[in-house]
N, C-alpha and C positions, 0 to 999 in steps of 0.2 A: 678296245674302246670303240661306241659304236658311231659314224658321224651324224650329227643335228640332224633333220627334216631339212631348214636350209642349206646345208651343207649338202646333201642333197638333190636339192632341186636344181641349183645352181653347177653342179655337175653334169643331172641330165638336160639344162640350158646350153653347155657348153657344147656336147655331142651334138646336139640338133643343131645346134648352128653349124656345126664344122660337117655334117651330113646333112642336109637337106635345102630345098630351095629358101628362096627368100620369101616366100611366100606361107611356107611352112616354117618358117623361123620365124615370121612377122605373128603368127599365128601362136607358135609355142614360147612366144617372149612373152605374150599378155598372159597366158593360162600361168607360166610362172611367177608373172607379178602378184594376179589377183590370187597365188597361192602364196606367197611371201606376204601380202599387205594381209592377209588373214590371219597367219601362224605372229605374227609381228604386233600386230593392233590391239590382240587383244589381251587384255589386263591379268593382272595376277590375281587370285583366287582372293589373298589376303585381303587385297582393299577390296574387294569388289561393288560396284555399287550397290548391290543388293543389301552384302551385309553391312557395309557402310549406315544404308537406310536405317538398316535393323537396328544398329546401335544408336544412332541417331532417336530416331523412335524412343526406344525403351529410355532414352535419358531426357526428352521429352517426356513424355506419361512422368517419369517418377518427378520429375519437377513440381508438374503440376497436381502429382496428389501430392506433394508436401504443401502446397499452398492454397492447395483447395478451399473454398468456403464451407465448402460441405463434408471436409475430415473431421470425422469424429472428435478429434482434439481440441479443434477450432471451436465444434460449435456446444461444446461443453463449456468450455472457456468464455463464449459470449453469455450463454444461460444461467452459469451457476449464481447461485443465490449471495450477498455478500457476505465474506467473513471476516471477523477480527483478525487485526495482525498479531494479536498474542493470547495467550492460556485465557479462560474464564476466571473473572476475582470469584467466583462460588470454588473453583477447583483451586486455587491458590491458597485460600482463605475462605475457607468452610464456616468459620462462626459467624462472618457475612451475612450468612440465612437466615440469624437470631439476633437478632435486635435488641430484644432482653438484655442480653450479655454485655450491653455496651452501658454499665452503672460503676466504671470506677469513677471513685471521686479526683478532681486532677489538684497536681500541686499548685501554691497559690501563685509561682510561676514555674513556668517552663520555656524551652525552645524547641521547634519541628523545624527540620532541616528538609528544603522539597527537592529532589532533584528532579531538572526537566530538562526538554529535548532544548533547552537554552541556555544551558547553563543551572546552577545551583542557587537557592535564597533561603533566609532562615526566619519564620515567623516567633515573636517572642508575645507570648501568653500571659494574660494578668487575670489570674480568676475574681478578682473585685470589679472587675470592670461587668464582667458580666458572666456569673458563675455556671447559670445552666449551659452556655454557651461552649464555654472554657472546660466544661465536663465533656460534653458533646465532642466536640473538637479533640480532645484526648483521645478518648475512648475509640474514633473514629480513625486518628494514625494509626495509634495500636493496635487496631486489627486489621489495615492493611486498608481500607475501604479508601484509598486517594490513589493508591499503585495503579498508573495505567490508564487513569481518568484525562479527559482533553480539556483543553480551557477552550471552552464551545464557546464561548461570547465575550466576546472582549471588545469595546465600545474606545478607541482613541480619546482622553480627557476624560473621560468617565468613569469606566472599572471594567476588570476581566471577570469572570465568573464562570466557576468549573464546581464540582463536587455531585455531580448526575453519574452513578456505577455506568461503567462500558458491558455492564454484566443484565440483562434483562430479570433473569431470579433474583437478584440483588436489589436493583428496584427493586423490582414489587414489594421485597420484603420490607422497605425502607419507608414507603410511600406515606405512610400513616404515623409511622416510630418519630414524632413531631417532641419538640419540648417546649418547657412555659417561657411565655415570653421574660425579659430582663428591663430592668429599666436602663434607657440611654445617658450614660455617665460620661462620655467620653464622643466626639464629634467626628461625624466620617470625612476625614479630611484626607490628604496624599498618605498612602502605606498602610492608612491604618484598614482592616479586616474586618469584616461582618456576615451574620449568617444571611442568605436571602430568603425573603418570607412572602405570601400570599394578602392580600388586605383582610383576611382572616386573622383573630386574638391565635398566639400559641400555633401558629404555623411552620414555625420553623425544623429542620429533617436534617440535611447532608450536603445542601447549596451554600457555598459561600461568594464572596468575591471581595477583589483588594481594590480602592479607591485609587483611579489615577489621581484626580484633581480634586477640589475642594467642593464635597457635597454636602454641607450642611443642613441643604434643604432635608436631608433624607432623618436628619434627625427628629424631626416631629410627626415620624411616620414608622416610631416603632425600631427604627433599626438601629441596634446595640452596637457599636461594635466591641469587640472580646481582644483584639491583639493588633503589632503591627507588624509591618517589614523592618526591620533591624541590618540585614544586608541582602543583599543580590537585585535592590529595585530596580536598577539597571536592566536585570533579568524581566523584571515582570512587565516593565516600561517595553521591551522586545518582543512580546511573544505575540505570536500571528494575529493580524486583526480582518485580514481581508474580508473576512465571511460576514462580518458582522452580525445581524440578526440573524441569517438563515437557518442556521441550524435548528430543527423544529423538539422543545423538549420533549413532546409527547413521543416523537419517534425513538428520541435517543433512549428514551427509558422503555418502550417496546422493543427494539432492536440494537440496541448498546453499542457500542464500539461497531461493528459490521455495518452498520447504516453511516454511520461518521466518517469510518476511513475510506466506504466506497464513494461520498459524497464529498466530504471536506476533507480531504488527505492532509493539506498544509496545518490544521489544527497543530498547534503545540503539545503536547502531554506532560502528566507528572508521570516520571519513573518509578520512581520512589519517595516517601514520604516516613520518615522515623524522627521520632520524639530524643532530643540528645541530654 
């Protein structure tokens, strides 16, 4: 085995002391320090600062392009246009896009069962009250045309009102599919349901809304109502009201659900809506 460099020099330190003057010893005592303080000082390859840097470095940079403003990911993510959080009612429910199709005649009553992001409520139906209405209103469960829809306006004392597709084809399709008015037999008071209409005769389409409070005024302006809440008003008393007016109809029925949930996300929705 071969000895160290220090083991070594420290040897040849040792002869020149015991051989030569002091002068020459004073002399080869520095040469061997500043040969020990150099074999000694310096660092191990492993850490070395260089590659220390380099590591350092490299997880610097990959930081910052994962956080960059300007990754690709990012700025797709700020650009993209809104989307719905769920399937289109035209791909769900295809007969959606025909209007036509919605002529059953409905029983002289019935109950629609609504589930929403609040809980469950059950509307019960009297076609004497207001028949074309209570047709409409049928025809409009069973084919799916309420799954998925938000209750865009909901007025604290006043009423909620939802029945605008999240589906933009669906509007359109719906926009004109209007029925004849009904005469008002029955007064818009708490629970009870009516279709919403235009100051136009025979405007009414796919808008409804449930009466918080007692509006009676609305009865000598046309509006029927067809049915009322029988359970879950509790439900309909809860469901989000913050947005108030905002929500613009002309947008919701050009851009459906995708404009609603990038804007008003807290809106309520119906889940589901079937006739029991």
């Amino acid at each position: 085995m071969h000895p160290s460099p220090l083991a070594r020099i420290v040897r040849r330190l040792h002869r020149l002391l015991t051989r030569t003057s002091s002068a020459r010893s004073l002399i080869a005592l520095c040469i061997a320090a500043m040969a020990i303080g150099a074999g000694c000082g310096k660092p191990a390859p492993e850490v070395s600062s260089d590659n220390a840097g380099t590591t350092a470095q490299a997880a610097t940079s990959a930081a910052a392009a994962t956080v960059s403003p300007a990754s690709p990911a990012v700025s797709a993510m700020q650009t993209a246009a809104p989307v719905a959080s769920g399937p289109l009612a035209s791909t769900v429910h295809p007969a959606l896009l025909d209007p036509s199709k919605a002529t059953a005649k409905a029983p002289d009553s019935y109950k629609a069962k609504f589930t929403t992001s609040k809980g469950d409520f059950v509307i019960e139906v009297h076609r004497d009250w207001s028949p074309n209405a209570a047709d409409r209103f049928y025809n409009l469960v069973k084919m799916g045309f309420f799954d998925d829809v938000r209750f865009f306006r909901a007025l604290d004392g006043f009423m909620v009102q939802f029945g605008l597709s999240g589906d933009p084809a669906v509007s359109a399709k719906w926009t004109t599919a209007n029925i004849p008015d009904d005469g008002v037999k029955k007064s818009n008071t708490r629970g009870f349901v009516t279709f919403a209409q235009t100051s136009l005769p025979n405007s009414r389409s796919t808008q409804v809304f449930i009466n918080y409070g007692d509006n009676a005024r609305l009865d000598g302006m046309r509006f029927a109502p067809f049915d009322e809440v029988t359970s879950g008003m509790e439900i309909v008393d809860g469901l989000y009201k913050g947005y108030g007016e905002q929500p613009n109809q002309g947008l919701i029925q050009s851009q459906g659900n995708a404009y609603l949930d990038a804007k008003f996300p807290k809106l309520d929705r119906v889940t589901k809506a079937v006739i029991q």
